[in-house]
N, C-alpha and C positions, 0 to 999 in steps of 0.2 A: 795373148799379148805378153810380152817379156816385162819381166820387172825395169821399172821403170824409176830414176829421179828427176822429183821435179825442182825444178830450177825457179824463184823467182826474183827476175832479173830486173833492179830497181835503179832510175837514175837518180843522181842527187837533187836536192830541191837547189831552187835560185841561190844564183852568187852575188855579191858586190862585184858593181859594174857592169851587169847584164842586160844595161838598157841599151848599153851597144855593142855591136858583134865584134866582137874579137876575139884574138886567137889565144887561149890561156894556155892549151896543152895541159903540160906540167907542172904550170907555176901553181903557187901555193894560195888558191883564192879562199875568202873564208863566206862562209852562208850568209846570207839574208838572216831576219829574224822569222822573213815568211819561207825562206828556205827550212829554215828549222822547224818551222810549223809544218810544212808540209812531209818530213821525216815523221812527225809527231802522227800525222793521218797516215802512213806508211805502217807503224807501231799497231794501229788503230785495227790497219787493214787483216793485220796478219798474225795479232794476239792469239788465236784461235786456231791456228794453224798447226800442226803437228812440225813446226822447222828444227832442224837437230844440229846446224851448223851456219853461220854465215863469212862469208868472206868476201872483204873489200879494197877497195883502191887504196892506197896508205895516204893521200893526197886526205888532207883534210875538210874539206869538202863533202864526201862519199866518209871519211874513217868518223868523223860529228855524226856523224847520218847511220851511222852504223849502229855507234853505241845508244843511241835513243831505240832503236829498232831494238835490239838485242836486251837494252834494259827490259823491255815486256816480256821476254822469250825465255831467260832465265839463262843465257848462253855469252860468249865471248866473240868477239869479233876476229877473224883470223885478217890479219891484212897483208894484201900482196902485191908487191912493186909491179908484178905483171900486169895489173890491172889497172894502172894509170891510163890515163889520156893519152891520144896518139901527141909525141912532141914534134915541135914544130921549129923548133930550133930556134934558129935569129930572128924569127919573124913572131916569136911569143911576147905576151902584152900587149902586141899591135894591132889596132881594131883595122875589117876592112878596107874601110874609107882612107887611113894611111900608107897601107899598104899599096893600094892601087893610086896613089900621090905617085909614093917613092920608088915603088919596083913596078911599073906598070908591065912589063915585057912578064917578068918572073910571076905576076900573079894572073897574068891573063895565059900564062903556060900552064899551072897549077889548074886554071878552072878548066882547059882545053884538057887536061889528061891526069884526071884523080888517082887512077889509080898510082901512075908509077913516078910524078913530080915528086922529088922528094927536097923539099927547104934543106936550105944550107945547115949542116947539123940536127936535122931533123928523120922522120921517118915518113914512107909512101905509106897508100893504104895496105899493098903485102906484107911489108915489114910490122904493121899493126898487127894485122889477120893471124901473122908465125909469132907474133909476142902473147896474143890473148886467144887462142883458141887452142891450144896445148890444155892451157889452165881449165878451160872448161870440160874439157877432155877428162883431164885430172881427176875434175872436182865432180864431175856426173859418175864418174869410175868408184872414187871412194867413197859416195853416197848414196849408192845400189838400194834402192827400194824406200830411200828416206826423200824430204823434202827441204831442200835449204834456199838459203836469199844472197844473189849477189852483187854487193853495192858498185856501179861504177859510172861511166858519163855517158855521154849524148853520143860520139865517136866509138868508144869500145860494146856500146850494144849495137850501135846499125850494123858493127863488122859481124857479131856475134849473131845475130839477124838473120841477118845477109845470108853467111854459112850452112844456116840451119836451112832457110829456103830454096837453096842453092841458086840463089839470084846474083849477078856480079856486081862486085866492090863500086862500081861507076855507078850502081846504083845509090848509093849511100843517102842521097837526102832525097828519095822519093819516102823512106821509111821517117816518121817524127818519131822524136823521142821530148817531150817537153819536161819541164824539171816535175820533179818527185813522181813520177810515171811508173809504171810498174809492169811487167811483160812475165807471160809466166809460159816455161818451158817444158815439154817430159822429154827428159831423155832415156831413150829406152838401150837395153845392154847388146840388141842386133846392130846398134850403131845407127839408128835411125831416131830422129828426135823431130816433133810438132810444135810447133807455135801456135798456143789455147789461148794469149791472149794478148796485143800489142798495145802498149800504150796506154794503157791503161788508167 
């Protein structure tokens, strides 16, 4: 086997507002207090862990969630624009239920074809895929043989997912990611990487 890094890939815990579906994207939503508990059994999970680096969404959501993680690890949190949320442009803060009120045409287009709808000001699921899968490229590159943790959401892991299993973008919510979840990756240096554990 090639030397390998392992990646583990951790969503944020619960937001304010999560009791209804809506589209946040990029906005800047802040943790629950059980969101933050659940960073705290994240911390828990991985104290023991050999991790040499982590690096997260700069959304504060995932960057809270980082430094409780990182407090146990004795490291810093690198954070990276790239790893934000896919945005959603003019349609962010809008739970579904208003959406399909106010744009029924534009959201029943969006649900007919995920990958390539792209909301006004926003991004498809390709434009996610070439924003967040460079980074992990990157980030399995300069962590050759080590183990690190990377914070980001429910959207940037199914894409990151998705890739690895080389399953298509349409599939995106056949994969769960539920908050504070944990997916753990090897990526090895022949350019082939496993999925040892989803959802976690």
């Amino acid at each position: 086997m090639t030397n390998k890094t392992r990646i583990y890939l951790v969503r944020h815990g619960e937001i304010a507002g999560s009791d209804v579906f809506r589209y946040n994207g990029q906005r800047d939503v802040p943790l629950t207090p059980k969101g933050q508990n659940q960073f705290r059994l994240l911390a828990k999970r991985l104290c023991d862990k050999p991790v040499s680096a982590c690096y997260t969404s700069d959304l504060s959501r995932c960057a809270r969630g980082a430094d409780i993680i990182c407090a146990g690890l004795g490291i810093k949190p690198v954070l990276r624009r790239d790893l934000r949320e896919m945005s959603f442009g003019s349609w962010e803060g809008m739970s579904w239920l208003e959406l399909e009120k106010k744009f029924p045409e534009e959201w029943r287009a969006r649900l007919a074809d995920l990958n390539n709808y792209r909301v006004p000001g926003g991004e498809n699921l390709f434009d996610l895929s070439n924003r967040v899968m460079p980074v992990i490229v990157e980030i399995a590159g300069r962590h050759r043989g080590e183990e690190v943790v990377v914070v980001a959401h429910g959207g940037v892991n199914r894409i990151i997912l998705l890739n690895i299993i080389g399953a298509p973008h349409s599939s995106l919510f056949r994969i769960e990611q539920d908050y504070g979840c944990m997916n753990i990756i090897d990526c090895y240096a022949d350019g082939n990487s496993v999925v040892k554990l989803l959802n976690g």
